[in-house]
Backbone as CSV, one residue per row, in Angstrom:
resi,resn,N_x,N_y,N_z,CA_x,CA_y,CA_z,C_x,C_y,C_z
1,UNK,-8.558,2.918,-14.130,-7.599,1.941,-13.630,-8.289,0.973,-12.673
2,UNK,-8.389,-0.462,-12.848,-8.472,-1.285,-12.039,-7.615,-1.638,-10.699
3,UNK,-8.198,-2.198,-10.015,-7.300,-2.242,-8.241,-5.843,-3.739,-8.949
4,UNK,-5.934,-4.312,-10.073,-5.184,-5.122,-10.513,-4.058,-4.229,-11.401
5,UNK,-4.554,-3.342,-11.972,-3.845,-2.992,-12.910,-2.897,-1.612,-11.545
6,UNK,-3.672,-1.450,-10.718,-2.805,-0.350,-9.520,-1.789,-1.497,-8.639
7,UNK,-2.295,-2.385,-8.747,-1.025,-3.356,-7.641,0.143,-3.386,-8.985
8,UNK,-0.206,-3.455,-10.080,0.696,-3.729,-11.048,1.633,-2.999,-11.568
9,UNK,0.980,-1.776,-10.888,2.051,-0.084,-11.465,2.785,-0.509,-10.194
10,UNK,2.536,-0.140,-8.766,3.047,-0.536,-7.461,4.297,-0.861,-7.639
11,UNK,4.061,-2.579,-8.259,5.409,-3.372,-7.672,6.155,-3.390,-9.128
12,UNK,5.899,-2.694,-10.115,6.936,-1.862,-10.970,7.609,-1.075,-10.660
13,UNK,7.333,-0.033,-10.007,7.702,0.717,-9.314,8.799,0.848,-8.188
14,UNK,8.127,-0.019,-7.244,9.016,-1.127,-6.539,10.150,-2.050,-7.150
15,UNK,10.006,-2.757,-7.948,11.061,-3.772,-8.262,12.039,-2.821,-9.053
16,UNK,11.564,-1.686,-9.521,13.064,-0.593,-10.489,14.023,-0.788,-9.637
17,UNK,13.413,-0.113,-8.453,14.407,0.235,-7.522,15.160,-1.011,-6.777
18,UNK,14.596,-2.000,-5.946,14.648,-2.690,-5.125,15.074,-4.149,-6.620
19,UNK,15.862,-3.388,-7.379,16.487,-4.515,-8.927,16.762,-5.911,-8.122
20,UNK,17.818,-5.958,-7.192,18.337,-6.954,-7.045,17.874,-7.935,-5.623
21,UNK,16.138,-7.445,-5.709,15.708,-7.914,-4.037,14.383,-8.486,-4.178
22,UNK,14.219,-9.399,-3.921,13.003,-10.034,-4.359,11.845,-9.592,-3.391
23,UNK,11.066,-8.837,-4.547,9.487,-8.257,-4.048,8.413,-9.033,-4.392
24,UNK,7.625,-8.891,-3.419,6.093,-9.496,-3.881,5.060,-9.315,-3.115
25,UNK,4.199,-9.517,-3.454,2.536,-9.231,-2.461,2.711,-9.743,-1.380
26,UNK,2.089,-9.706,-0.218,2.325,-10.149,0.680,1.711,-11.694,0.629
27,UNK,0.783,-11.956,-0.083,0.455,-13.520,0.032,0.950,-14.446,-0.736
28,UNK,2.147,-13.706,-1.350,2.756,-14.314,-2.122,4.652,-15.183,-1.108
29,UNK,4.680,-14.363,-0.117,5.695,-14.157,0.782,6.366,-15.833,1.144
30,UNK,5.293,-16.842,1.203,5.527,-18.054,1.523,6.620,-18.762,0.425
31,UNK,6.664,-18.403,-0.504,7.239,-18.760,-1.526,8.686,-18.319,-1.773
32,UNK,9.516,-17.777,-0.665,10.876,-16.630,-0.530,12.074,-17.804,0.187
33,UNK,13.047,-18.069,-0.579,13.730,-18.105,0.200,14.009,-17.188,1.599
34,UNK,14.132,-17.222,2.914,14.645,-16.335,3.602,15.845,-15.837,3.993
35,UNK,16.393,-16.495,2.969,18.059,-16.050,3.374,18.631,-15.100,3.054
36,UNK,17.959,-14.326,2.104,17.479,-12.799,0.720,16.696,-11.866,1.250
37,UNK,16.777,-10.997,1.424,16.494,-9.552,1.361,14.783,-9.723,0.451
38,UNK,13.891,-8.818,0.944,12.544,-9.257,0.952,12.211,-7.453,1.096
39,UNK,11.162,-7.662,-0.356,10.156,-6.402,0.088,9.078,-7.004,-0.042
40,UNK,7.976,-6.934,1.041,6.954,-7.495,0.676,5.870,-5.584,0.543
41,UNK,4.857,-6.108,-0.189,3.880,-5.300,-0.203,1.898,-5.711,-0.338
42,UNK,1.241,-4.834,0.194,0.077,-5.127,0.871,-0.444,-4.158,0.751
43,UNK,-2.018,-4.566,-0.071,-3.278,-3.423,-0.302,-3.697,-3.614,1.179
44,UNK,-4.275,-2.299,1.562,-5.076,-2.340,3.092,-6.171,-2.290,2.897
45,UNK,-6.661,-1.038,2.106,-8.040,-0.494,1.767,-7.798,0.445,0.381
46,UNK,-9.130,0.532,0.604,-9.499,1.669,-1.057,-10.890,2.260,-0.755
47,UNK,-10.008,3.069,-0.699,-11.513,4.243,-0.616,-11.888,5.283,-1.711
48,UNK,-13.527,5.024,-2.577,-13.537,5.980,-3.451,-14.214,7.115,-2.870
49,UNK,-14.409,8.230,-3.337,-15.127,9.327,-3.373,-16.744,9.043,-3.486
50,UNK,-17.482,9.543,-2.397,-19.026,9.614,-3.180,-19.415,9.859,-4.381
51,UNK,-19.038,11.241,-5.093,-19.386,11.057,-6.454,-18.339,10.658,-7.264
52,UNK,-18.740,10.846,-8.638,-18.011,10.380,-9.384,-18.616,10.938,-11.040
53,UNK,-17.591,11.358,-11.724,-17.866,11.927,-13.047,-18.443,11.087,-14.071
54,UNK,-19.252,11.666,-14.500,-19.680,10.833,-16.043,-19.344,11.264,-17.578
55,UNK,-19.136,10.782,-18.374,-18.330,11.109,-19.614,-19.375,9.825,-20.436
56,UNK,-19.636,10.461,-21.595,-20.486,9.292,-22.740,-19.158,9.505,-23.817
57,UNK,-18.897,8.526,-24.221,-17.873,8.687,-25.557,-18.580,7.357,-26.511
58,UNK,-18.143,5.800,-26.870,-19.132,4.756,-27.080,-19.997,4.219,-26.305
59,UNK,-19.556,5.063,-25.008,-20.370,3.918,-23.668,-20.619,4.965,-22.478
60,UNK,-21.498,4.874,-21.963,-21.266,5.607,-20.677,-20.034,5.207,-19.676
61,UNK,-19.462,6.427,-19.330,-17.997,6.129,-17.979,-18.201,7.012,-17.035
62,UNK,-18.039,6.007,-15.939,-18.136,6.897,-14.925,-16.572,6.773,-13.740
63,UNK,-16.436,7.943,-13.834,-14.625,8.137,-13.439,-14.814,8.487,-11.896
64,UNK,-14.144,7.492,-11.184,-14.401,7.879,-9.446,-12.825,8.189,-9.000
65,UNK,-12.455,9.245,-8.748,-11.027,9.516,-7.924,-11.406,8.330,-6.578
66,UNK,-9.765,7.777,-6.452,-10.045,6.697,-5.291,-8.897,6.837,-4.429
67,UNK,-8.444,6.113,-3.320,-7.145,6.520,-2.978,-7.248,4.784,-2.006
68,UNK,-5.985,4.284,-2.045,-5.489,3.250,-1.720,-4.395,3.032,-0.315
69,UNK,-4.413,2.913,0.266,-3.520,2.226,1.100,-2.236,1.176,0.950
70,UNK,-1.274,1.327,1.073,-0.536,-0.072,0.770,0.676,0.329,1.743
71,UNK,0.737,-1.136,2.655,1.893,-1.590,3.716,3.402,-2.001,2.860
72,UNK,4.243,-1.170,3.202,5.370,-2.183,2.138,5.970,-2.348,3.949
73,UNK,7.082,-3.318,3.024,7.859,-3.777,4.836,8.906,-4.223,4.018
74,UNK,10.032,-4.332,4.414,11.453,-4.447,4.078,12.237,-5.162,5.083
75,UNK,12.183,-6.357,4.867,13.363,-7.843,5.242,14.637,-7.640,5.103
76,UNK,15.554,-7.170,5.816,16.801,-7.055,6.108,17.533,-7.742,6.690
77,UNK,19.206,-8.811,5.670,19.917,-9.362,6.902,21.051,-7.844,7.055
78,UNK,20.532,-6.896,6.399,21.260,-5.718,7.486,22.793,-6.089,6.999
79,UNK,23.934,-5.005,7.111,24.617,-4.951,6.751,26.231,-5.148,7.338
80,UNK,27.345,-5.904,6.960,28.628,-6.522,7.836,29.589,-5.101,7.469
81,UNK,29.919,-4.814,8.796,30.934,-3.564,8.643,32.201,-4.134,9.771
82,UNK,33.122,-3.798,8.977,34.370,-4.001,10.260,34.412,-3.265,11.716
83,UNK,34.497,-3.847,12.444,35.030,-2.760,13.952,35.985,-3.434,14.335
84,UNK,36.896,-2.355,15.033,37.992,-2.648,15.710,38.597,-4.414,15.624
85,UNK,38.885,-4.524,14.207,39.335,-5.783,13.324,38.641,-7.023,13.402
86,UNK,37.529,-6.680,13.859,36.085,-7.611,13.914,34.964,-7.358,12.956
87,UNK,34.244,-8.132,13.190,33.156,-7.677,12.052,31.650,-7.805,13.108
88,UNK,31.125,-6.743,12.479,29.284,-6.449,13.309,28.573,-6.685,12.055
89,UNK,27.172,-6.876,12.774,25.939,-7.040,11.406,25.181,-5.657,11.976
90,UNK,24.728,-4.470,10.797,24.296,-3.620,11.230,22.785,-3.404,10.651
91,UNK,22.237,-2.821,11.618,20.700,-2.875,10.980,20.324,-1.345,10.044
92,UNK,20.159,-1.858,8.956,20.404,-0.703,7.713,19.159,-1.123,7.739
93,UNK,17.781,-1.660,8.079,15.913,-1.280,7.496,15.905,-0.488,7.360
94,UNK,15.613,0.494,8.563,14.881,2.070,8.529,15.882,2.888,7.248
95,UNK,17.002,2.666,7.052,18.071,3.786,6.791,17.198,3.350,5.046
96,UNK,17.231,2.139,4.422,17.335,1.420,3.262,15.421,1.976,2.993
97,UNK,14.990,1.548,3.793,13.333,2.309,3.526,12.992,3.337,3.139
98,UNK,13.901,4.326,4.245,13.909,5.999,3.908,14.252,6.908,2.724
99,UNK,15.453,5.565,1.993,16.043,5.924,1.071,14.994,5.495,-0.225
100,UNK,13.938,4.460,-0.043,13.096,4.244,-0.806,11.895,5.317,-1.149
101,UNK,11.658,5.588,0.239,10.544,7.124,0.034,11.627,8.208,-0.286
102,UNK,12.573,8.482,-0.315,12.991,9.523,-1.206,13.317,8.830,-2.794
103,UNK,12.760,7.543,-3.133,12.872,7.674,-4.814,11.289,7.827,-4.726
104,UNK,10.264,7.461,-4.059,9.242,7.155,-4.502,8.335,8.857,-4.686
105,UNK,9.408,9.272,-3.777,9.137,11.167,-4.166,10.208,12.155,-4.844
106,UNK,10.773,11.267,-5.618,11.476,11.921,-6.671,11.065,12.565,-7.390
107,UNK,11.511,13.417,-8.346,11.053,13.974,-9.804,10.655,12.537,-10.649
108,UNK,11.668,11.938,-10.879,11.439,10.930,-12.030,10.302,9.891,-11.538
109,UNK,9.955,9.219,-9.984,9.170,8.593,-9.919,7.658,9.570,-9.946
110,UNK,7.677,10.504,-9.841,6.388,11.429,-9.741,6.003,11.407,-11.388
111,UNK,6.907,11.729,-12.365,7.083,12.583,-13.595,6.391,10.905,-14.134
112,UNK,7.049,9.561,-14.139,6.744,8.652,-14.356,5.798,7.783,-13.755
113,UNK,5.013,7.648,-12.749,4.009,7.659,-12.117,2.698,8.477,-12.990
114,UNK,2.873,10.027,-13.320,1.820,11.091,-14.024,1.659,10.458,-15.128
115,UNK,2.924,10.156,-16.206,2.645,9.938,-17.209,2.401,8.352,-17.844
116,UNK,3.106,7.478,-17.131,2.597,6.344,-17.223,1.669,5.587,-17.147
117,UNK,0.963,6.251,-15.826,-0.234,4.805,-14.969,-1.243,5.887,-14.495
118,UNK,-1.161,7.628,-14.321,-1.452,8.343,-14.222,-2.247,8.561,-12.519
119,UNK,-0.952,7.886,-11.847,-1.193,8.169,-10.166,-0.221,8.533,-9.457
120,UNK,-0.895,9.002,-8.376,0.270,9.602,-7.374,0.647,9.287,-5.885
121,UNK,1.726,9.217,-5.452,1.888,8.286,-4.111,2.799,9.461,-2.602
122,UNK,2.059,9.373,-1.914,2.480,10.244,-0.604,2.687,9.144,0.396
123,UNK,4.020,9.235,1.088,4.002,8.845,2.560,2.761,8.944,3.339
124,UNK,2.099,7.251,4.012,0.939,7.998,4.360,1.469,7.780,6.133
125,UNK,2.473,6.993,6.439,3.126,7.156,8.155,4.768,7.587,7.578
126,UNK,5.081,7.642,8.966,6.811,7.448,8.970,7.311,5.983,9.012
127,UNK,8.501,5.938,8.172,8.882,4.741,8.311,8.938,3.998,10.024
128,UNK,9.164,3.044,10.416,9.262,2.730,11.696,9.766,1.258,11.335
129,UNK,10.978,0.948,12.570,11.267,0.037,12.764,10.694,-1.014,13.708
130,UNK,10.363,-2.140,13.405,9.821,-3.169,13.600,10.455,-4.464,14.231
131,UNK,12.035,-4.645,14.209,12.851,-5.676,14.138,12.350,-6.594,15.299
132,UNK,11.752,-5.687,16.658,11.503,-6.240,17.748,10.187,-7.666,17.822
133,UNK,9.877,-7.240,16.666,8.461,-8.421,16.472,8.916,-9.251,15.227
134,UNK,10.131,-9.345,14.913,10.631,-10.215,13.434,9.872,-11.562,13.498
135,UNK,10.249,-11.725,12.590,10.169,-13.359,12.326,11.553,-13.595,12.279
136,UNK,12.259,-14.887,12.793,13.369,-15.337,13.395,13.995,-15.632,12.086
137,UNK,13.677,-15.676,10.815,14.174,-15.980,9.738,15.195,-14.861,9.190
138,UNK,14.879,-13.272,9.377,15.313,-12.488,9.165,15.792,-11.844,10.266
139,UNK,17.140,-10.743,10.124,17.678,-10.030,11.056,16.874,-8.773,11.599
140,UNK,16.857,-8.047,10.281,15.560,-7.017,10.615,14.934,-6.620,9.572
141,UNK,13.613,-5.445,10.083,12.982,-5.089,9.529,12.511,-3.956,9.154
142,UNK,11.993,-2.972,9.241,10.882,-1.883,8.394,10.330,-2.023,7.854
143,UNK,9.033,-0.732,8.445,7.672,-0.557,7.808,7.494,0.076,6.946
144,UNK,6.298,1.099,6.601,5.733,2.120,6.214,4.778,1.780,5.226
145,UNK,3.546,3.344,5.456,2.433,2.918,4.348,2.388,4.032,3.805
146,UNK,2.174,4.075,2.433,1.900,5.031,1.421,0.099,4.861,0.770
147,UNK,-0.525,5.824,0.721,-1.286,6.168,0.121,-1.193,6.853,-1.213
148,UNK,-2.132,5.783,-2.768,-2.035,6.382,-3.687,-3.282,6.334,-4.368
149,UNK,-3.123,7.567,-4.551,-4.702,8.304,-5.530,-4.243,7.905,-7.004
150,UNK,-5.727,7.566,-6.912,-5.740,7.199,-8.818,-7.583,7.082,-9.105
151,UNK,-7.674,7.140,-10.234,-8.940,7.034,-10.711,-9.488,5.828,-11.280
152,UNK,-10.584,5.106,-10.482,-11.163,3.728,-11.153,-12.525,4.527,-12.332
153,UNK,-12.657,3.694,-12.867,-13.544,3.847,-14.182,-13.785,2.428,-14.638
154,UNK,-15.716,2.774,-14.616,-16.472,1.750,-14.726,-17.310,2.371,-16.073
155,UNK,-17.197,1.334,-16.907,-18.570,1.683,-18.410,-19.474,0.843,-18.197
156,UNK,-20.876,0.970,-18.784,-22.029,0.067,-19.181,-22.568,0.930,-18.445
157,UNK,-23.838,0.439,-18.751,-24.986,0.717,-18.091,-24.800,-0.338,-16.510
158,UNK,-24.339,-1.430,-16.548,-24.275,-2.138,-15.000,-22.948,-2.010,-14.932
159,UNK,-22.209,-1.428,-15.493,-20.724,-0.846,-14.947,-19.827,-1.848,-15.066
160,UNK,-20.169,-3.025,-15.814,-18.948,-3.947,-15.630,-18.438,-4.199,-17.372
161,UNK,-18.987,-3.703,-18.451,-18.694,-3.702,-19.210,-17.051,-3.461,-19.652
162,UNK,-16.477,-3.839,-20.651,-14.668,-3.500,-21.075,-14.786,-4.449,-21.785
163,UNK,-13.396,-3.872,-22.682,-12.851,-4.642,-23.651,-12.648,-6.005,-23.294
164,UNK,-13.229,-7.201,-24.383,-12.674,-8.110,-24.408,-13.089,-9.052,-22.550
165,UNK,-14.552,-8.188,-22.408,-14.803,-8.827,-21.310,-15.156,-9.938,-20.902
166,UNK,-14.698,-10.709,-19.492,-15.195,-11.701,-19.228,-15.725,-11.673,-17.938
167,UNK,-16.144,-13.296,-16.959,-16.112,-12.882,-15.660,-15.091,-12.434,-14.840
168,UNK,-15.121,-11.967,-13.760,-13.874,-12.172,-12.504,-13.661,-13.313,-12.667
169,UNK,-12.248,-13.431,-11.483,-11.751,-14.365,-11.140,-12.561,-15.276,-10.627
170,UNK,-13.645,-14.081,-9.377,-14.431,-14.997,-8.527,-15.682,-15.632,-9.089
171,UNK,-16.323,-15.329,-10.191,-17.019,-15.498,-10.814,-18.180,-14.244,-11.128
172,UNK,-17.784,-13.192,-11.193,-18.558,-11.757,-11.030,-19.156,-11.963,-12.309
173,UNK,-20.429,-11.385,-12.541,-20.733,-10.653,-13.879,-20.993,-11.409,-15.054
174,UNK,-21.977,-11.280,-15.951,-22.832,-11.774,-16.720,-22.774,-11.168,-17.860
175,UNK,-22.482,-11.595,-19.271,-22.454,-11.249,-20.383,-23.580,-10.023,-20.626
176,UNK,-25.048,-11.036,-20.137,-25.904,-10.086,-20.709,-25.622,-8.797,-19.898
177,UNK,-25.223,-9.139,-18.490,-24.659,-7.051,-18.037,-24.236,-6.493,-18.295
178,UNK,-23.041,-7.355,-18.776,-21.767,-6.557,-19.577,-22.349,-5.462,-20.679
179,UNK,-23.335,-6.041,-21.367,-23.502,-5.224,-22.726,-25.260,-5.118,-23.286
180,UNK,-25.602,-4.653,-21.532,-26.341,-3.903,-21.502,-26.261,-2.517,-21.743
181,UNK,-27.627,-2.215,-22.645,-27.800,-0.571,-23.149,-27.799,0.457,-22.650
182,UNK,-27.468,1.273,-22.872,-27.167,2.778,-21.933,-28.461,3.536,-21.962
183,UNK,-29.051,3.052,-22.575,-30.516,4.011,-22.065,-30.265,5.415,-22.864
184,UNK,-29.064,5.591,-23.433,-28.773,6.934,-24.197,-29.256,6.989,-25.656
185,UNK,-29.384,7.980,-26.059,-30.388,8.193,-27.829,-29.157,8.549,-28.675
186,UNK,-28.756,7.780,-29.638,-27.667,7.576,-30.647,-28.738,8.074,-31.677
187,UNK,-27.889,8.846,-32.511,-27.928,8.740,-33.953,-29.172,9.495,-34.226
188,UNK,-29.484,10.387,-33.651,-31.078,10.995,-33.985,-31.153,12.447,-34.966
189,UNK,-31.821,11.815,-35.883,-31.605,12.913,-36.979,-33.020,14.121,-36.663
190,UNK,-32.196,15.335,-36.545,-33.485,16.200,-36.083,-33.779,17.058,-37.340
191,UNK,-35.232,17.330,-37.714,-35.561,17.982,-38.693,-36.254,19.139,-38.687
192,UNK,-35.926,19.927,-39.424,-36.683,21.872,-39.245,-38.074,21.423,-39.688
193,UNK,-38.996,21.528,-38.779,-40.647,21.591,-39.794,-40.958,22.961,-39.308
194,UNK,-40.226,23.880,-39.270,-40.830,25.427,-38.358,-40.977,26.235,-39.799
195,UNK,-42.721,26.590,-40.013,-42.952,27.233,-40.961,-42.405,28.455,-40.763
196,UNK,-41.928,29.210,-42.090,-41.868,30.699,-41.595,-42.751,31.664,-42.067
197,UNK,-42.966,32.410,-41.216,-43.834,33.362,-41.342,-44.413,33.990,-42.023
198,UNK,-45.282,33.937,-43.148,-45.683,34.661,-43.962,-45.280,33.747,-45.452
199,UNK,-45.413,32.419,-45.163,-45.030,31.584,-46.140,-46.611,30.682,-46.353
């Protein structure tokens, strides 16, 4: 799994739930009306493992368990309840967040997470409310970061090889790397010349 193709399980994941609330990366955020309810979300880091497995099938792969970081935060204008034949605006973040880490540790998001995209996601703080540092656009807010393990996998011999490859975005990587040789011995036909004994 690529760090593109893991933001991409993420805010699937995210948008099931959060159907009727407009989510997006965090550098994407400028682009929101603010008058709407807002999940934003944010890679922090990625950290792989020192080693990492190797597997030859057409190509050499080498499979690194990795684990990710990601900030979600939740834009709330919070919710209008009657009092005493008046009306209050109540701050439902933390309550509406909490209720998000109990889908994101559900059976069905775990069961679908394994079998889909084949990663897994733990609370990595407690939710916490934030409202006190808002941005004046919104009523309130909540945090929290989850950490999710998943496995990146690199082929070639310079590791940037894949289907249908090209450069990065940024301009990474060179044809001829791409599909450079593995240094591995294909196809070698071995033959008995062992006389036997008494022949």
């Amino acid at each position: 799994m690529t760090i593109e193709e893991l933001k991409t399980a993420i805010y699937n994941i995210t948008k099931e739930c959060f159907a009727d609330t407009n989510v997006m990366w965090e550098e994407e955020q400028k682009a929101v009306n603010p008058g709407v309810n807002l999940v934003t979300l944010k890679l922090l880091n990625v950290q792989r493992s020192t080693y990492f497995i190797e597997t030859y099938e057409d190509d050499v792969v080498q499979s690194q368990p990795s684990t990710a970081n990601i900030r979600i935060q939740l834009f709330s204008k919070g919710e209008k309840r009657k009092v005493n034949g008046g009306t209050i605006q109540v701050n439902t973040a933390v309550n509406d967040l909490i209720d998000f880490e109990h889908y994101l540790t559900s059976y069905y998001v775990v069961e679908e997470l394994s079998e889909k995209y084949d990663i897994e996601i733990q609370p990595g703080t407690q939710v916490q409310d934030i409202t006190a540092v808002l941005d004046t656009a919104y009523d309130y807010r909540a945090t929290q970061d989850i950490v999710v393990t998943f496995t990146q996998h690199f082929t070639g011999w310079a590791g940037i090889a894949r289907k249908d490859w090209k450069p990065t975005a940024s301009g990474g990587g060179t044809s001829e790397l791409a599909n450079m040789q593995t240094g591995y011995i294909e196809d070698v036909e071995i033959t008995d010349n062992i006389e036997k004994q008494g022949e």
